[in-house]
C-alpha positions as CSV (number, residue, x, y, z in Angstrom):
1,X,-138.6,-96.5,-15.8
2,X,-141.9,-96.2,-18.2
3,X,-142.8,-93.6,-20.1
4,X,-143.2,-90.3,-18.3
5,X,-147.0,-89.6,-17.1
6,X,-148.5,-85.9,-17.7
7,X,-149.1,-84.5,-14.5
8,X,-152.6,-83.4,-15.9
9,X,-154.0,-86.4,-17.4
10,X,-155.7,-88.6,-16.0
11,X,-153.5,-91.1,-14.4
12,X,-150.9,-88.6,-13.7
13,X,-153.5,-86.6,-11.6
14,X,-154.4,-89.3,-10.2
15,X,-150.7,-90.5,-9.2
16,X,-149.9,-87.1,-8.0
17,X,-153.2,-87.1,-5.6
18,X,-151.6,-90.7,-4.3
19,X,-148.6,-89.6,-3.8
20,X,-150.1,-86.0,-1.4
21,X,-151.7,-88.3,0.2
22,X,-149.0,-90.4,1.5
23,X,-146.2,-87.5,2.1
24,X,-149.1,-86.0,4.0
25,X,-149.6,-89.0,6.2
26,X,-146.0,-89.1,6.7
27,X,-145.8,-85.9,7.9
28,X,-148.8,-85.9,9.8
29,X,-147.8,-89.1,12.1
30,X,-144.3,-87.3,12.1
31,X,-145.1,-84.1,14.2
32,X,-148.0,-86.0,16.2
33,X,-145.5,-88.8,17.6
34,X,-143.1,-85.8,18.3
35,X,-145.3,-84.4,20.9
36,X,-145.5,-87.4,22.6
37,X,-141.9,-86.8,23.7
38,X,-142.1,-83.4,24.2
39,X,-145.6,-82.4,26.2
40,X,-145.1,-85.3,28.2
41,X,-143.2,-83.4,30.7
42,X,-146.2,-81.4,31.4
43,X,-148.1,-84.5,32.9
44,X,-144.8,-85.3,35.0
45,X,-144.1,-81.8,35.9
46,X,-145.5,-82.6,39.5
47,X,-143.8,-85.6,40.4
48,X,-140.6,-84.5,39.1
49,X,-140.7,-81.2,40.8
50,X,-141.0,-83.7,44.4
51,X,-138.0,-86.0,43.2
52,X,-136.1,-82.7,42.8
53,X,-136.3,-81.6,46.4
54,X,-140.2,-80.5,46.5
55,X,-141.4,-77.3,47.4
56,X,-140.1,-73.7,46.0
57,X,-136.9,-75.6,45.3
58,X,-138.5,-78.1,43.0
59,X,-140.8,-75.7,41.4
60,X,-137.6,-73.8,40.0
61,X,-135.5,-76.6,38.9
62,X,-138.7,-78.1,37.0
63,X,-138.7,-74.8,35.6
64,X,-135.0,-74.4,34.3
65,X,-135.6,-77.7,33.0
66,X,-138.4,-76.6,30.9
67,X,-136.5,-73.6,30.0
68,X,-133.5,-75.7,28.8
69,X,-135.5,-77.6,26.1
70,X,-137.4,-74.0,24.7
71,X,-133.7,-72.4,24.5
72,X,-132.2,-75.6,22.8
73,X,-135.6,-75.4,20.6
74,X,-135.1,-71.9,19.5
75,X,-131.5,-72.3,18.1
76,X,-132.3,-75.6,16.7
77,X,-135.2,-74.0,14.7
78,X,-132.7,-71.7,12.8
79,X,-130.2,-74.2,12.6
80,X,-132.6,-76.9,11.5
81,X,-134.4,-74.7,9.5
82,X,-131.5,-73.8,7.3
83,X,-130.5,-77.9,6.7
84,X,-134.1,-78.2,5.8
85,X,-133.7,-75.6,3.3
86,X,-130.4,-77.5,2.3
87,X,-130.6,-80.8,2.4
88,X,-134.2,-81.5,2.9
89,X,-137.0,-83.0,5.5
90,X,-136.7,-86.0,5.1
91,X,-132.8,-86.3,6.1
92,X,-132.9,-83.7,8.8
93,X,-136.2,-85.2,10.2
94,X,-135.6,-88.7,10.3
95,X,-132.3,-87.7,12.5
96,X,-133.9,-85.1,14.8
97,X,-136.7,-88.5,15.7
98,X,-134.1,-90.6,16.4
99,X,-132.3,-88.1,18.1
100,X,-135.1,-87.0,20.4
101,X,-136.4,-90.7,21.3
102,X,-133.3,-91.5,22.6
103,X,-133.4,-88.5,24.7
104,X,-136.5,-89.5,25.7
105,X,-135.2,-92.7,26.6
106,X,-132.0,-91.5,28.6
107,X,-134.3,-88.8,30.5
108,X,-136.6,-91.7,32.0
109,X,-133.4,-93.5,33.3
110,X,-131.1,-91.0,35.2
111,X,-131.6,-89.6,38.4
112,X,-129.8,-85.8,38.9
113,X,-130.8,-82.1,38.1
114,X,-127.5,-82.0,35.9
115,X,-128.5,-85.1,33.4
116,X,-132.1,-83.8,33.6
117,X,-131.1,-80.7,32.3
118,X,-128.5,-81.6,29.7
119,X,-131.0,-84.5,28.3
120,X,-133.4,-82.5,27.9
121,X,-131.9,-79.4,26.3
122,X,-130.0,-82.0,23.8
123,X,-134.1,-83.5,23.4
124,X,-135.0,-79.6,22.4
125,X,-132.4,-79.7,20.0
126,X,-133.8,-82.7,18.4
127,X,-137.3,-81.5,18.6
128,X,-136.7,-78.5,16.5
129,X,-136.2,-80.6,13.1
130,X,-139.6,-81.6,13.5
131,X,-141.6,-77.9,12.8
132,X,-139.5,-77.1,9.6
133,X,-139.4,-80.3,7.8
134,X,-143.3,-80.6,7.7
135,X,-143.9,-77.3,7.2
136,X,-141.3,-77.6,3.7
137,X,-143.0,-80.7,2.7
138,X,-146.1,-79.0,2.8
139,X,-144.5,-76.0,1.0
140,X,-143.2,-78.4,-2.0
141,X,-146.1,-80.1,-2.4
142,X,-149.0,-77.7,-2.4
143,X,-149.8,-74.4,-3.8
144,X,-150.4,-71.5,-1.8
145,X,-153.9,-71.0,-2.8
146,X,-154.5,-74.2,-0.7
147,X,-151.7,-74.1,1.8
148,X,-154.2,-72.6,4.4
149,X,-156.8,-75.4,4.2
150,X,-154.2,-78.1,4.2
151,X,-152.2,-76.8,6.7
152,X,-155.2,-76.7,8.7
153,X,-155.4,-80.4,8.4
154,X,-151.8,-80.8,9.0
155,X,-152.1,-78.7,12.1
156,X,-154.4,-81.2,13.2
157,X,-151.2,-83.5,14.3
158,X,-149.7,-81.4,17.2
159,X,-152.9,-80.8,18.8
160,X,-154.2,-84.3,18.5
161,X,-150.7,-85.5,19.4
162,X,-150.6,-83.5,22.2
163,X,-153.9,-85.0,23.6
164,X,-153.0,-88.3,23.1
165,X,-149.5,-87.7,24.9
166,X,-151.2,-86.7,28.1
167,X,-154.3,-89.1,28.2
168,X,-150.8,-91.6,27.4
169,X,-148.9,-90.0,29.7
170,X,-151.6,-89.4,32.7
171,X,-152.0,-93.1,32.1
172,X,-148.1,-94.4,33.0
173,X,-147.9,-92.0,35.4
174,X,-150.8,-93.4,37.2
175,X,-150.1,-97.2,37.0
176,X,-146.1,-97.2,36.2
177,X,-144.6,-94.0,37.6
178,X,-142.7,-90.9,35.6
179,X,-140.2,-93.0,34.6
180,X,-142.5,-94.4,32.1
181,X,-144.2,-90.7,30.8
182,X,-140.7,-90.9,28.6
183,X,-139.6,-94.5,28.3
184,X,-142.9,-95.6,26.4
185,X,-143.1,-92.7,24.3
186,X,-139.7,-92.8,23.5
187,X,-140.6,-96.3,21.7
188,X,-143.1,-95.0,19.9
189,X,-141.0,-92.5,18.3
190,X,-138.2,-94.2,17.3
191,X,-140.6,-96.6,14.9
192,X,-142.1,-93.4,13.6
193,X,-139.3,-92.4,12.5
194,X,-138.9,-95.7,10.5
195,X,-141.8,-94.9,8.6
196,X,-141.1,-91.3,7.6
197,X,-138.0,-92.0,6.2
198,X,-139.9,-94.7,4.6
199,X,-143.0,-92.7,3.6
200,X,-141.7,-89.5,2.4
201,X,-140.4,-87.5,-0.1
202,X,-139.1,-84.0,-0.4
203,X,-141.0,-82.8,-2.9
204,X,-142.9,-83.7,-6.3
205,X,-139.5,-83.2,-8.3
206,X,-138.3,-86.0,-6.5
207,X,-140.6,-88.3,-8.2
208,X,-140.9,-87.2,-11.5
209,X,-143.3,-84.5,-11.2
210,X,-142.7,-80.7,-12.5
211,X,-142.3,-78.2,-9.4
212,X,-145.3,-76.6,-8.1
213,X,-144.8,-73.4,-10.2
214,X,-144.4,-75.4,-13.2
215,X,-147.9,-76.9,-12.7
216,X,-149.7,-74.3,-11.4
217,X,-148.7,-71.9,-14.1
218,X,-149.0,-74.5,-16.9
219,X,-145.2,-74.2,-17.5
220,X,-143.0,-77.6,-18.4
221,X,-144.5,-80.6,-17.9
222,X,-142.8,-83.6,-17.2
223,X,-141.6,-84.8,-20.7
224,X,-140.2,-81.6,-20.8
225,X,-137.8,-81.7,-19.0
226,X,-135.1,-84.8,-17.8
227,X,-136.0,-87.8,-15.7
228,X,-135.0,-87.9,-12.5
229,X,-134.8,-90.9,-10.2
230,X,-134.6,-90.8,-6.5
231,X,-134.4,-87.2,-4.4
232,X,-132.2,-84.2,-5.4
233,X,-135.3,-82.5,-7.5
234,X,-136.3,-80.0,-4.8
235,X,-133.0,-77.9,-5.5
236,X,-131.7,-75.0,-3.1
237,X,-132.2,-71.9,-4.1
238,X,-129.3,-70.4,-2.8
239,X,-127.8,-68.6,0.6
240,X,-128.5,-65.5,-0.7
241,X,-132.2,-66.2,-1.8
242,X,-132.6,-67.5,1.2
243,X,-131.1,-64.8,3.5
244,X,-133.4,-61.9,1.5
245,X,-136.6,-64.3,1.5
246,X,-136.4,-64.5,5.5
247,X,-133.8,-62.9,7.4
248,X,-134.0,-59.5,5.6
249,X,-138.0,-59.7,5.3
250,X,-139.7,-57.1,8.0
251,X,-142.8,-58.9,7.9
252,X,-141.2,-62.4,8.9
253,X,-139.8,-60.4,11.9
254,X,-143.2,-59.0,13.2
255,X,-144.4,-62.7,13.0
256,X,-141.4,-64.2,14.6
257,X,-141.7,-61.5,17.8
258,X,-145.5,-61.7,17.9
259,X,-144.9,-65.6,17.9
260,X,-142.5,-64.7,21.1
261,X,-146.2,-63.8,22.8
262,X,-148.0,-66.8,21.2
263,X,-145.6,-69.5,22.7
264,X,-145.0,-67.4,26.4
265,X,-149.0,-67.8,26.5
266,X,-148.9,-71.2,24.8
267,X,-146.5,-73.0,26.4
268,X,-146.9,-71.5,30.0
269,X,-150.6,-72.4,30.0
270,X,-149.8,-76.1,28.5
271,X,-147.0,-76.4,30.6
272,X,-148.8,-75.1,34.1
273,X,-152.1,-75.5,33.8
274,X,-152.0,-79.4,34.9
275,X,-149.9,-78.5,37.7
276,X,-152.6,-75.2,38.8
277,X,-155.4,-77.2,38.5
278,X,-153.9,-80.1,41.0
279,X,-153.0,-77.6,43.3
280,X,-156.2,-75.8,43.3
281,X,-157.5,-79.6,44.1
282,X,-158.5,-81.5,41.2
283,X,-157.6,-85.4,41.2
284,X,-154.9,-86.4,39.0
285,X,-157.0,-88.1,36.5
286,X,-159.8,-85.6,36.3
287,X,-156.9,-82.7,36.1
288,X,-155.7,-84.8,32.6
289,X,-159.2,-84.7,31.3
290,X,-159.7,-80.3,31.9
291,X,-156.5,-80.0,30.4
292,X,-156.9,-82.4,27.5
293,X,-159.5,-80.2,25.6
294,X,-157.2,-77.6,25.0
295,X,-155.7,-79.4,22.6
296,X,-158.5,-81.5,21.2
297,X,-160.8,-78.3,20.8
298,X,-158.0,-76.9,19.3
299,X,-158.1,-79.0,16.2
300,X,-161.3,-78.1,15.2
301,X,-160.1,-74.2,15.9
302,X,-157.0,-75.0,13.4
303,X,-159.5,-76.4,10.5
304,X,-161.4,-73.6,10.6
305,X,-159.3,-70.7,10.9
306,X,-157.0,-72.4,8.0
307,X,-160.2,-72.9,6.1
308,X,-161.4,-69.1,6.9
309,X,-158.0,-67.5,5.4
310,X,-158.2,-69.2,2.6
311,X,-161.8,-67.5,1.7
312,X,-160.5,-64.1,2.8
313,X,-157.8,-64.9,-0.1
314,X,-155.1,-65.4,2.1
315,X,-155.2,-63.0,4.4
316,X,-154.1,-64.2,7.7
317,X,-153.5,-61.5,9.9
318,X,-157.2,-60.3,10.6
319,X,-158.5,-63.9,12.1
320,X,-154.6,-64.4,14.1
321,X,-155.6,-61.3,15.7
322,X,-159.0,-62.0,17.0
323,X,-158.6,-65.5,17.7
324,X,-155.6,-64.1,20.1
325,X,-157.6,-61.5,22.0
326,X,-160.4,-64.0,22.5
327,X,-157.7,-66.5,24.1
328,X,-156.8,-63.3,26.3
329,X,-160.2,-62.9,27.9
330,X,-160.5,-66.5,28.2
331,X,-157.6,-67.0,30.0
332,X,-158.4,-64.3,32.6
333,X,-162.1,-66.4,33.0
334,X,-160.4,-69.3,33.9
335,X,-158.0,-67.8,36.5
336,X,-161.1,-66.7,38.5
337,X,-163.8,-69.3,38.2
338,X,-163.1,-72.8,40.9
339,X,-161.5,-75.5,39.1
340,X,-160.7,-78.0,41.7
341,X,-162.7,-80.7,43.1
342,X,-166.3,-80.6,42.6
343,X,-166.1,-78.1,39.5
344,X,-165.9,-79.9,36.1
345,X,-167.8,-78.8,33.5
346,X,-167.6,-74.9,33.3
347,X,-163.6,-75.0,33.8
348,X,-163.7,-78.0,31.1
349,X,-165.5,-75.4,28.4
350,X,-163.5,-72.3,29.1
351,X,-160.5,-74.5,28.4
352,X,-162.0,-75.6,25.2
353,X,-162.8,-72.1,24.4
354,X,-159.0,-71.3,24.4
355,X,-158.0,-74.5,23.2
356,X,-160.5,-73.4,19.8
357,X,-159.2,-69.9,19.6
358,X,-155.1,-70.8,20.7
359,X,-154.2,-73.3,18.2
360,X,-155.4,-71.7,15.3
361,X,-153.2,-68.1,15.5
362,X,-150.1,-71.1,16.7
363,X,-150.3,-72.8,13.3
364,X,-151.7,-69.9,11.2
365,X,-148.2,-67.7,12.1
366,X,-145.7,-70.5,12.7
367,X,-146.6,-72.8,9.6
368,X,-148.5,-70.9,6.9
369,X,-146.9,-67.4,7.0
370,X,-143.7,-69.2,7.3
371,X,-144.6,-70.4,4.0
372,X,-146.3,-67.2,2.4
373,X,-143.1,-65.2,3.3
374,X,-140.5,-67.7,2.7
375,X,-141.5,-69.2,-0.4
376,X,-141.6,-72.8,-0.6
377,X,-137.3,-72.4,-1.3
378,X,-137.0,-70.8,2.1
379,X,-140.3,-72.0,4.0
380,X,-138.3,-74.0,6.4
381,X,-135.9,-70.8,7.0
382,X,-138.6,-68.7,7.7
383,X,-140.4,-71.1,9.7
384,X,-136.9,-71.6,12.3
385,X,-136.7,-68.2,12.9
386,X,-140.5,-67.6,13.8
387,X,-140.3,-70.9,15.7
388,X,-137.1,-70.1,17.1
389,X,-138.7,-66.5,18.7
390,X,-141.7,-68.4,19.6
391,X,-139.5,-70.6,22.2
392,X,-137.8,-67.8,23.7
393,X,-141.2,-66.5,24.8
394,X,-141.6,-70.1,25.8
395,X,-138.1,-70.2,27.6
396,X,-139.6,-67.3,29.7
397,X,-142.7,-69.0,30.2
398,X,-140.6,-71.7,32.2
399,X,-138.4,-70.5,34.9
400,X,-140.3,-67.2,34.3
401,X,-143.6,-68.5,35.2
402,X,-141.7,-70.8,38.2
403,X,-140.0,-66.9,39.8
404,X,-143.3,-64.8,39.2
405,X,-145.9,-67.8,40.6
406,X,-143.0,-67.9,43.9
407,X,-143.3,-64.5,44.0
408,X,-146.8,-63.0,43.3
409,X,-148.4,-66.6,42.8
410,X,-150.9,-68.1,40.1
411,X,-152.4,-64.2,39.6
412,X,-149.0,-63.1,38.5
413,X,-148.4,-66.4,36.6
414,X,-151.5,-65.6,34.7
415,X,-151.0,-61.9,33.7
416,X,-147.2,-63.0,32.4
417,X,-148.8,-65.7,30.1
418,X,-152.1,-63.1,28.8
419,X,-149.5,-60.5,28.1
420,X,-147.5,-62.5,25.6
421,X,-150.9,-63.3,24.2
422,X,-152.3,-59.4,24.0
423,X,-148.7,-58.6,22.6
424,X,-148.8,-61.3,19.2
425,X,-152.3,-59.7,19.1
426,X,-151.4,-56.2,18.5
427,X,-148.5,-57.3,16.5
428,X,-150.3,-59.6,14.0
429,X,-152.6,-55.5,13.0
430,X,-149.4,-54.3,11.7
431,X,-149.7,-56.9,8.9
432,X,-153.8,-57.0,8.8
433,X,-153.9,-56.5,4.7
434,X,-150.7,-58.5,3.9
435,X,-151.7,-61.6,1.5
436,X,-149.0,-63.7,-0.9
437,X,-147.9,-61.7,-4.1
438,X,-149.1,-64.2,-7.5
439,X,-146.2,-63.2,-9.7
440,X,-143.1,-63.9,-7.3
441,X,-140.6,-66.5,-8.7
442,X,-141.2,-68.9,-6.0
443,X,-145.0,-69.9,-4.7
C-alpha cells in the first residue's frame, strides 16, 4: 500500500467523497431491486387469488399468504438486524439477495397454497436483511448532522423501486402471465446482488479511513493510527452496548409500536389498493398507473421531509406527525370519491397526495431514528426491531384486511388501515422535542 492519505487534505477528501458515492450507489440499487421481489405480489394479488379457488376463499388465502411474508419479515428484522450489527451489511445482505431471488424464482414455479405459503414466508425472511444493512452503511459512513438529507436520497430507492416493480410487474402480467411477476424479477435480483458485494464496504474503517467520530471531532487521523487492509474496521461494539442502545431505549419502543400503525396503513393500502380499484372497475393497466404514484410521489415526499428535519436540527418527530395525519384524511378522500372506469385524474392526485405525505414518516422512523437512537454501533439493531413492529401491523394488514373487507367490505378495510395511521400519529407527539445528543460516544 502507499503512504496513508489525510482524510482532510485534499486528495483524501476527495477519495473519501468517491468512495460515499459508490457505497451509496450500492446501497441504493440494493433496496430498489429488493422491492422488485417483494411488491410484486401486489400486481398478482388478483390472479393468484382466482388460481387459489376465487371468490371469499381466494381473497383469504391471498391474504395468509401476504401475512406469512410480514411475520417472516418481522423476526428476520431482529435477527438480521443483530448480524448486521455483528458481522456487517455487506455479508448479511449479499446472502438475504440471493436468498430472496431464489424464492422469487421457486414461488413463480409451484402450484399449491402449501409451497405458496412456505416460499414466501422463507422470501420474508430473506427480505428483512435488506432494511438493516443499508440503513448501517448509511450509519458508518455519514454523520448525523446529514443523515436526514442523505437518507432522504437513499429513501428514494424503495419508492422508486416499488414503482418500477409494478409498471414491471403490470407489464408480465399482461403479456406473460403471473408466473412471470416473480421469475423475471427474481433475475434481476440475483445480479444485484453481484454488484453489492462487489460495490460495497462496511464502513470508512474498512478502507483506511478514521471512523466517523474520529473525523467529525478532529480526533486521529489516519496516520494515526494502524493500517488496515480489507474489512474488519467497523468493529462491534458489544452485546451489551447494543442491548442498552436499542432494546432497553423507551424511545426506540414508541417508534417501533407507532411503526406497527405506519406499516398496517402502509402495507394494506399498497397491498389492496390495486385489487379495490379493479374491483371498483378500473382496467388492469389504468389500475397500475393510479396506484403507481403512490410511490413515485412519494420520493419527492421522502427528499423533503429528510431535508426539512435536518433544518429543524434533527428533530423528527414534529413533521412524522403531520405528514401521518395528512395521509389519514387522504385516505378517507379516496375511499369516497369514484375511481373506476371513467375517473382518472382526481383518484390519480389524491393517491399522489398520500404517496407525498406516506413515504416520508416510513423512512423518517424506520431509517433515520433507527440511526439517531441506535448509534451507528447499533443502527441496524434498532432499525430490526422498529422494522420488525412495523410488519406485524403489516401481518394484520393482510389476512386482517382479507376478514374485515369479507365482513364489513372496503368501508371496514379502510377504517382498519387509517387507524394504524392516526395511531403512529399520536405516538410520534410523545417524542415531538427529541433530537440526537452531540456528546454521546457513538454518532
Amino acid at each position: 500500500m502507499g503512504e496513508p492519505i489525510v482524510h482532510d487534505s485534499p486528495e483524501g477528501a476527495s477519495l473519501l467523497k468517491k468512495w460515499r458515492v459508490r457505497v451509496f450507489i450500492a446501497a441504493w440499487t440494493m433496496y430498489a431491486t429488493y422491492y422488485l421481489c417483494r411488491l410484486n405480489f401486489s400486481i398478482a394479488n388478483p390472479s393468484l387469488q382466482e388460481f387459489l379457488g376465487g371468490g371469499d376463499e381466494g381473497k383469504l388465502k391471498v391474504g395468509w399468504i401476504w401475512s406469512g411474508l410480514c411475520l417472516a419479515y418481522g423476526v428476520g428484522q431482529v435477527v438480521n438486524g443483530l448480524l448486521g450489527d455483528r458481522f456487517g451489511p455487506r455479508l448479511v445482505g449479499t446472502i438475504g439477495m440471493l436468498g430472496s431471488a431464489t424464492m422469487n424464482f421457486l414461488f413463480g414455479l409451484v402450484g399449491s397454497f402449501p409451497a405458496f405459503l412456505g416460499i414466501w414466508i422463507a422470501n420474508g425472511f430473506f427480505q428483512a436483511t435488506g432494511a438493516p444493512s443499508r440503513i448501517k452503511v448509511l450509519a458508518n459512513w455519514f454523520s448525523p448532522r446529514d443523515r436526514g438529507k442523505m437518507m432522504g436520497f437513499l429513501g428514494t430507492d424503495y419508492v422508486i423501486g416499488n414503482a418500477v416493480c409494478w409498471l414491471l410487474a403490470g407489464w408480465l402480467l399482461q403479456n406473460y402471465g403471473w408466473r412471470y411477476v416473480f421469475i423475471v424479477p427474481s433475475l434481476v435480483l440475483f445480479a444485484s446482488a453481484v454488484h453489492f458485494f462487489l460495490r460495497v464496504r462496511n464502513s470508512p474503517e474498512d478502507v483506511g479511513f478514521p471512523t466517523i467520530e474520529e473525523m467529525e471531532r478532529g480526533g486521529a487521523k489516519k496516520e494515526d493510527r494502524p493500517e488496515t487492509e480489507g474489512e474488519g474496521g467497523d468493529v462491534h461494539a458489544g452485546w451489551g452496548f447494543v442491548f442498552r442502545q436499542t432494546f432497553m431505549n423507551p424511545r426506540v419502543w414508541i417508534v417501533a409500536f407507532a411503526y406497527f400503525g405506519v406499516d398496517l396503513f402502509r402495507y394494506g393500502f399498497l397491498g389492496w389498493s390495486f385489487a379495490y380499484v379493479i374491483e371498483q372497475g378500473a382496467p388492469v393497466g389504468q389500475g397500475v398507473l393510479k396506484t403507481v404514484m403512490i410511490p413515485f410521489v412519494g420520493a419527492l415526499g421522502i427528499i423533503i421531509s429528510g431535508w426539512l428535519t435536518d433544518k429543524l436540527g434533527g428533530k423528527r418527530a414534529p413533521v412524522v406527525s403531520v405528514m401521518l395525519f395528512s395521509v389519514a384524511v387522504l385516505a378517507w378522500v379516496f375511499r369516497i370519491v369514484p375511481v373506476g372506469e371513467g375517473h382518472f385524474w382526481i383518484p390519480l392526485l389524491i393517491l399522489a397526495g398520500i404517496g407525498f405525505f406516506l413515504y416520508g414518516p416510513h423512512l423518517i422512523m424506520g431509517a433515520t431514528m433507527a440511526m439517531d437512537l441506535g448509534s451507528r454501533k447499533a443502527s441496524a439493531t434498532a432499525s430490526g426491531i422498529i422494522d420488525a413492529m412495523g410488519y406485524m401491523g403489516a401481518a394484520v394488514s393482510g389476512a386482517g384486511t382479507a376478514w374485515v373487507q369479507n365482513h364489513w367490505g372496503w368501508d371496514g378495510a379502510f377504517i382498519l388501515w387509517i387507524s394504524g395511521a392516526v395511531l403512529a400519529g399520536v405516538l410520534m407527539l410523545l417524542l415531538w422535542s427529541y433530537r440526537v445528543p452531540e456528546d454521546r460516544e457513538y454518532l
